[in-house]
N, C-alpha and C positions, 0 to 999 in steps of 0.2 A: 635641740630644736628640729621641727621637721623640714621648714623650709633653710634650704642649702644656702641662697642667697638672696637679696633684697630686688634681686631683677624677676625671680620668679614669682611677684605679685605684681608686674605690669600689667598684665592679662591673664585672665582665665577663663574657663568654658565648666560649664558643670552639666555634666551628662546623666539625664533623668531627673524627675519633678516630681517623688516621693517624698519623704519625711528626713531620711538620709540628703535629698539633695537639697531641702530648705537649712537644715541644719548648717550646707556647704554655704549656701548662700549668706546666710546670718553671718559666717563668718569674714566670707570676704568682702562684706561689707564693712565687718569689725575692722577689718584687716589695713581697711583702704585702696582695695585695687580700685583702680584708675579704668579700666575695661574688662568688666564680667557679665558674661551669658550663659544662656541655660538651653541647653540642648534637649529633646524630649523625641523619641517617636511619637509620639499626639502631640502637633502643636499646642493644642490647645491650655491642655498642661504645662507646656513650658511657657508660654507668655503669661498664665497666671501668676505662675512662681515667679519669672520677669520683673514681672509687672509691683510684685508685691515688695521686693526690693532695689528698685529701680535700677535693676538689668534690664538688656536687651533680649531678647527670645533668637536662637539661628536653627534655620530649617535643618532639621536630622539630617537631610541629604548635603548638606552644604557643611556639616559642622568641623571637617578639615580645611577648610578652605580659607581659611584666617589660619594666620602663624600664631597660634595660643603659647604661652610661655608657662602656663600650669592647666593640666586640665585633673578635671576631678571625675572619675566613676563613681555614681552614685544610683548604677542599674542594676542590674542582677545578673546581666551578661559575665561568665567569668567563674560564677558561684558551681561548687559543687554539684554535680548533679544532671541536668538536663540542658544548664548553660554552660560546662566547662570548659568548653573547646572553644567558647563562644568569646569576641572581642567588642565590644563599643566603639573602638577604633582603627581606622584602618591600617596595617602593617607598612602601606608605604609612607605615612602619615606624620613620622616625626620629625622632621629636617628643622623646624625652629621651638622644638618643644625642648623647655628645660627640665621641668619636673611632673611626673606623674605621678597622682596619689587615687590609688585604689582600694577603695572601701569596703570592697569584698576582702573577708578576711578569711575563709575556704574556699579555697584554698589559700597558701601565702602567697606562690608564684603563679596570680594568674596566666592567662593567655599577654590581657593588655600588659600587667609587668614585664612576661619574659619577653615578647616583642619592644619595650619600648627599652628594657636592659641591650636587646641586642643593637638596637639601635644610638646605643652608647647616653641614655636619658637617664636621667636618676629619679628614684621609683621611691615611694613610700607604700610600704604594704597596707591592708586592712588591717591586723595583725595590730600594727599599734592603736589605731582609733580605738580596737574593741580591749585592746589590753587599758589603755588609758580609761575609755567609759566606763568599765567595771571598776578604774582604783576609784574612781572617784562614787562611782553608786556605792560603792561597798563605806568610803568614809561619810558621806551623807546617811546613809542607814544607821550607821555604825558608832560614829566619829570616830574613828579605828584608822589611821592610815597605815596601808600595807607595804611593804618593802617594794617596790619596783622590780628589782632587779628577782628576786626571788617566785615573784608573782610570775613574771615572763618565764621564767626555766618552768613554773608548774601548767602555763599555759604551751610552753611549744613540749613536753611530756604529753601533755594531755590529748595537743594535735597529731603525736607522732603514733601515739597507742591506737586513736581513733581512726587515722589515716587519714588526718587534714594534712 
């Protein structure tokens, strides 16, 4: 399971208001947390996503400011490339955070993982979403399901060659 324990759905924040961060939401709805928000540089975006699963919307500038007990990356800060260095979160930012899940999967050790690792938080990589979303597209296409454990060794091979 990816969640470590049943306290890490008291609250959550879902950082960005893209396709990945509706997908978060859906979930923790599914989920049943009890207080979830969506965090956006444009507000505007984030109170529609909000609004469309009746979360709350919290100012970009304000979004450490609540002791969140899961927050979700669901921006592109982080990602390979021209965001890499880049965090959604602030470094001094985790004092009530239990679990971080980062949906960037290039790299595997974002900025926000390694900062919220040091800060002794437990981290879910992108890595698994996008290993999970492909076993499952692949038995939908297919009806084929693939080994798990095998599929993962052929994806972190494949990240290590490319230099994810």
């Amino acid at each position: 399971p990816l969640l470590p324990h049943k306290e890490a759905l008291a609250s959550a924040l879902v950082l960005g208001a893209g396709g990945a961060a509706r997908a978060a939401c859906a979930a923790l709805k599914a989920l049943g947390v009890a207080d979830g928000a969506v965090a956006n540089r444009t507000p505007g975006k984030a109170h529609a996503l909000a609004r469309d699963f009746g979360l709350r919307a919290v100012p970009w500038d304000e979004r450490a400011n609540t002791p969140w007990s899961l927050i979700i990356n669901a921006t592109p800060l982080g990602t390979t490339g021209q965001h890499v260095e880049l965090s959604p979160w602030p470094q001094d930012g985790f004092a009530n955070v239990s679990l971080v899940f980062d949906m960037v999967y290039n790299p595997v050790r974002t900025r926000l993982i390694q900062d919220a690792q040091a800060a002794g938080v437990a981290c879910v990589s992108g890595q698994n979403m996008f290993l999970h979303q492909g076993l499952a597209q692949f038995e939908l296409w297919t009806g084929v399901k693939l080994d798990e454990k095998r599929a993962r060794q052929l994806l972190m091979a494949d990240m290590i060659h490319t230099g994810g």
